[in-house]
Steps between C-alpha positions, in 0.01 A plus 500: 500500500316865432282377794768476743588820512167618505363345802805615680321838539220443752743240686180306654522192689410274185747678263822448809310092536566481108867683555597249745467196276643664196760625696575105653550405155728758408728459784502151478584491111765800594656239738514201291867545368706461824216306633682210764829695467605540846830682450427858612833627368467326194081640506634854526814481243254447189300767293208496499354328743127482442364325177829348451480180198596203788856431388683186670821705446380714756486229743816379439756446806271609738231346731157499360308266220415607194172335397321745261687422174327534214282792673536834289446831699160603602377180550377412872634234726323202578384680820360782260307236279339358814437802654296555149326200530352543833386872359345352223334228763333753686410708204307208328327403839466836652688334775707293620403112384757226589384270234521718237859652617583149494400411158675801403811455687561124349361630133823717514717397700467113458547253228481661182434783666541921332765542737831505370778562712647364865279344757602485857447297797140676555364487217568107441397444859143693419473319212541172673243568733250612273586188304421274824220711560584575857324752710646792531685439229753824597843393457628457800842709500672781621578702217411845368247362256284457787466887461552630191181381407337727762509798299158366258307422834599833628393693134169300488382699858520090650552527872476188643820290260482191748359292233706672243841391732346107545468504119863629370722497875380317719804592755517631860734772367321651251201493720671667740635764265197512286316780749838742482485423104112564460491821735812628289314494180213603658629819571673610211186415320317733778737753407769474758871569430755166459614590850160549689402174310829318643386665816167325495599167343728471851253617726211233294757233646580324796796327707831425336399661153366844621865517664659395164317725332527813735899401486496554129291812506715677808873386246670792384740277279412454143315210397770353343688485796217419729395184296850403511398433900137423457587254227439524127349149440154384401338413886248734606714582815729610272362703237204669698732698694688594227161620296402734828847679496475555151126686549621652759837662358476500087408786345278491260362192245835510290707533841327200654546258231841555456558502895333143427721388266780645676413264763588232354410117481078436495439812390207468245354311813518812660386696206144522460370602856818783471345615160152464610550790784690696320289486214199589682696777713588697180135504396461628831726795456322577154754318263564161359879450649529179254761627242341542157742257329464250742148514437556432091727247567318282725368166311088496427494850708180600343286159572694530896372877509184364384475242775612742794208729357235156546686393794458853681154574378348223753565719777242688624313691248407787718890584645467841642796746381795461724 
């Protein structure tokens, strides 16, 4: 990890690309515990919150399912270990390459498969299609995993994801979300602050979800509160809202992971594109804002540092200093 906090220094747009991916990870893993728990209250009664061991006792008389048994703390979700395997995708082919995401995505997540742990409705619909070999073979539902994914596209310096959404969600939602998603990251990774990237995720969007978006950025509640209205389920409608108040209101990396949590119900869904901008933000500002111990405690965080390094490094090789 000695390399992590050296390349904070020079904060370039590599080293906040690199930030952003480790920083998915960590949220996500930092979520897992009350992961599907949609009992605010309850969320808010228990200590602590982030990289919590998922405990079914937790769950208990309240709404919410508690799928992650078995999982110990500092492991990643199931959107965290797909979110990996579309890095290491693009890393391999020095793009994006549907094929080989595919043979990656069934050679964990399938039969027999490294995955171990809970797989939901998208994952065994992408499966299926890749199975039936179907063209695109994007799962075709409305869920958040349509955009969690988008933080290795957004790393790798890939600006055109159409054929990155056909492959993994193939949905009109997260198409139509994917520009406020992709200009998001884009900005923190240019430097911006989690607001101005909020800002410019909105104004990358159009129709209905620029309003929803805007909605969430102009909130003065607490995000809590305000996903109690927006809704704190898995649909895209849902959850995208809730990520943009979060970037726009949370301070800091710590502040916005717990304001995830605090949310309630998907949130490692949310997770990664919330730790990806406010990963890259506190490079920005000439820090790594991931807590130390969160950084030890998160599972294989040395080979995942490694892989944001790769991922990052086939961005430009001549980025001027911000």
């Amino acid at each position: 990890m000695n390399s992590l906090a050296r390349s904070v220094a020079s904060g370039t747009r590599r080293e906040r690309a690199a930030y952003a991916l480790f920083g998915a990870y960590a949220a996500d893993a930092a979520a897992l515990g009350l992961h599907w728990l949609y009992d605010a209250d309850r969320v808010a009664s228990l200590s602590p919150l982030a990289f919590r061991t998922p405990d079914a006792a937790d769950f208990e008389g309240c709404k919410g399912v508690f799928v992650h048994g078995g999982k110990r703390a500092g492991e990643v979700s199931h959107y965290g270990a797909q979110l990996r395997v579309a890095a290491q995708s693009i890393i391999a082919r020095r793009g994006f390459d549907a094929q080989d995401h595919a043979a990656r995505f069934v050679a964990a997540f399938g039969p027999c498969g490294a995955w171990r742990g809970y797989a939901d409705r998208p994952t065994k619909m992408l499966l299926a299609n890749i199975e039936r070999g179907g063209e695109p073979a994007g799962a075709e539902d409305d869920q958040i995993p349509g955009l969690s994914r988008l933080v290795a596209p957004a790393v790798a310096g890939i600006q055109d994801v159409d054929a990155f959404l056909a492959a993994t969600a193939n949905h009109p939602d997260a198409r139509a979300f994917a520009p406020a998603v992709m200009a998001a990251l884009g900005a923190a990774i240019d430097g911006a602050t989690p607001r101005e990237a909020a800002e410019a995720g909105a104004a990358a969007a159009s129709g209905a979800e620029r309003e929803a978006l805007r909605a969430a950025i102009l909130d003065g509640g607490d995000a809590a509160a305000f996903a109690g209205v927006a809704g704190r389920a898995c649909p895209i409608r849902q959850s995208a809202p809730v990520i943009f108040h979060i970037l726009a209101h949370a301070g800091g990396y710590r502040g916005a992971v717990e304001a995830n949590i605090r949310a309630a119900g998907d949130s490692c869904g949310r997770a990664t594109i919330v730790g990806a901008v406010f990963a890259a933000a506190g490079v920005a500002g000439g820090s790594s804002e991931i807590p130390l111990d969160w950084m030890l405690r998160l599972d294989d965080g040395a080979d995942l540092w490694a892989e944001s390094l790769a991922l990052a490094a086939l961005r430009s090789r001549q980025e001027p200093r911000p």
